[in-house]
C-alpha positions, 0 to 999 in steps of 0.5 A: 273589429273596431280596431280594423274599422277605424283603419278602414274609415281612414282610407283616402287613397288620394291623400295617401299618394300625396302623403307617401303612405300608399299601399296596393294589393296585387292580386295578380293580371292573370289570377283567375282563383276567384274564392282567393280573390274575396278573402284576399279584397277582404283581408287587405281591404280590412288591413287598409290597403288603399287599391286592389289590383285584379285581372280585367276579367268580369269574374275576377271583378265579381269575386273582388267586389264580392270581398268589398261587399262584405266589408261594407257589411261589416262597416268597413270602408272598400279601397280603389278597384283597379284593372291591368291591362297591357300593350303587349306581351308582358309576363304579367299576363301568361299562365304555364300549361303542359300536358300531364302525359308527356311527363315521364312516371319517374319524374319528381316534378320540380314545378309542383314543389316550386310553384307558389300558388300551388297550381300544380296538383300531384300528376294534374296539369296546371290549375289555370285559374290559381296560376298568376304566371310567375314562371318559376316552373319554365326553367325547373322542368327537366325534360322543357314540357312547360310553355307559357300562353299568353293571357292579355285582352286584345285591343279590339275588346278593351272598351267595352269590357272597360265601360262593362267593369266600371273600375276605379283605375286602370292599370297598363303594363308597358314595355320601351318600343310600344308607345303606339300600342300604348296610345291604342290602349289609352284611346281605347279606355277614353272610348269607354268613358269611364271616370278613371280616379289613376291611370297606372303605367307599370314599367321597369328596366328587367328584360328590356335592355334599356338604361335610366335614361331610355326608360325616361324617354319611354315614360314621358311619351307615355305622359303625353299620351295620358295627357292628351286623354285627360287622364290622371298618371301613376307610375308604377316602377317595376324592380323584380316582376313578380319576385317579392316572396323569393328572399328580401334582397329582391327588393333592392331592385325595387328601391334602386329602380326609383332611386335611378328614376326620380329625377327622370320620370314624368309628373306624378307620383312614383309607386315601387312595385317589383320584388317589393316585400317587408324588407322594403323600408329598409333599403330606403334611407331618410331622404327616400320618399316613394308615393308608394308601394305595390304588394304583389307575390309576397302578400299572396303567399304570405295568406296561402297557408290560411287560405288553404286551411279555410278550404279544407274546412270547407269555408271562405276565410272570411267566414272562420273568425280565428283564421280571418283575424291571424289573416288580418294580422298577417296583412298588416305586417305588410302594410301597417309600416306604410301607413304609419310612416312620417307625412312628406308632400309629394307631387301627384 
């Protein structure tokens, strides 16, 4: 425990940005397994993760903010809280849903063997609060019984949930084309008028059509929007969506992403995210310098087996010693690289 609570003590999530050692948990848009939630705040929290990401859903925040609590009890230092929100319809925000009774009795349900947050129980229909839309089970079901259902907050209700959950940070998946919707978000977090530390904007070239060069275009017109509200910009730059646990080659796509964007994108710092996993450092050579990195599905899955194994022993992970420690271990292979990498003087 001295060990974990030393690297706590040291988080500035600030200085982090600047440094290029800065290290987020995705925990998922769309995640709504709240006991999972807490021990994975408690976990990478003690890991010495500088943000956490979550659904902008009070329960969810309830439950991360649980996991803070708990390291504050423990004398360990609480990373950002940060929010996703999106201007549209985004991946990020969907949950897969079919009926159980469509399914024939022959069928050896591919999506529940496929599915990463184990959300699919043996002849149950989808948990929809394990499952983070990931959508690797749209395309495995042989007879096409699985949709997608759009998970976002509306427009209308974003300020007052904003000025409710009082994070540290929002985040705002974007896409080209939407930079009015874009702009209908940010006024709608200025109305609120909660002090944002970041204003994160996760965008990437995948199913969009679009080039580098258009990609730019698209953010500075979000940087204007940001600077007219008087908020502070990251850019998250998003490689693979949700792709981080398939293999390490995804995370080329992350590093070529912010290769391609480093001398196009607006003033701030630019954060990999997207098919990013332990096999991240080492596509980036000497020169590369990225504030940042974004964990997503690759840390959430790394911790299933051990998150399972405390509910079969009917206890939070945080509340079995043996297990919360393997965790803890677990969590900083992803993130001890980061943290520990040489100093660099980045913009932000």
């Amino acid at each position: 425990m001295a060990a974990d609570a030393r690297s706590a003590a040291e988080l500035n999530p600030e200085t982090a940005l600047a440094q290029g050692r800065w290290v987020k948990l995705i925990c998922g848009a769309s995640n709504q397994d709240l006991p999972a939630i807490t021990d994975l705040c408690t976990v990478f929290g003690a890991a010495g993760v500088h943000c956490i990401d979550v659904a902008a859903d009070p329960a969810v925040v309830q439950a991360a903010r649980l996991g803070f609590d708990w390291l504050s009890s423990k004398g360990l230092d609480s990373p950002w809280l940060m929010v996703s929100l999106s201007d549209g319809r985004d991946v990020h925000f969907r949950k897969a849903w079919f009926d159980p009774l469509r399914c024939p009795p022959d069928c050896p349900r591919p999506c529940q063997s496929i599915c990463p947050a184990e959300a699919i129980p043996p002849g149950q229909p989808v948990d929809s609060q394990r499952c983070y839309g990931c959508g690797r089970c749209l395309p495995a079901c042989p007879h096409g019984l699985i949709e997608e259902r759009d998970h976002r907050v509306s427009l209308d209700a974003i300020s007052g949930l904003i000025a409710e959950l009082r994070p540290d940070a929002v985040e705002i998946h974007t896409a080209p084309g939407r930079a009015q919707a874009f702009d209908g978000v940010v006024r709608a977090l200025a109305a609120a008028d909660v002090p944002l530390k970041r204003l994160a904007v996760s965008c990437g070239l995948e199913g969009h059509g679009c080039t580098p060069g258009h990609l730019s275009r698209e953010l500075w017109l979000r940087h204007q929007s940001l600077r007219h509200a008087g908020f502070r910009p990251l850019w998250q730059l998003d490689g693979r969506p949700m792709s981080g646990d398939v293999g390490a080659g995804t995370s080329r796509s992350a590093v070529r992403l912010w290769r391609a964007m480093r001398p196009l994108a607006p003033p701030g710092p630019l954060q990999l995210a997207g098919g990013t996993n332990a096999s991240t450092l080492i596509h980036l050579s000497e020169g590369d310098r990225p504030a940042g990195i974004a964990f997503g599905s690759v840390a959430r899955r790394l911790l299933m087996p051990l998150l399972q194994d405390a509910q079969a022993r009917g206890v939070s992970l945080r509340a079995w010693p043996e297990g919360w420690r393997q965790a803890v271990q677990q969590a900083k292979v992803l993130v001890q690289p980061w943290r520990d990498r040489p100093l660099s003087s980045l913009s932000c």
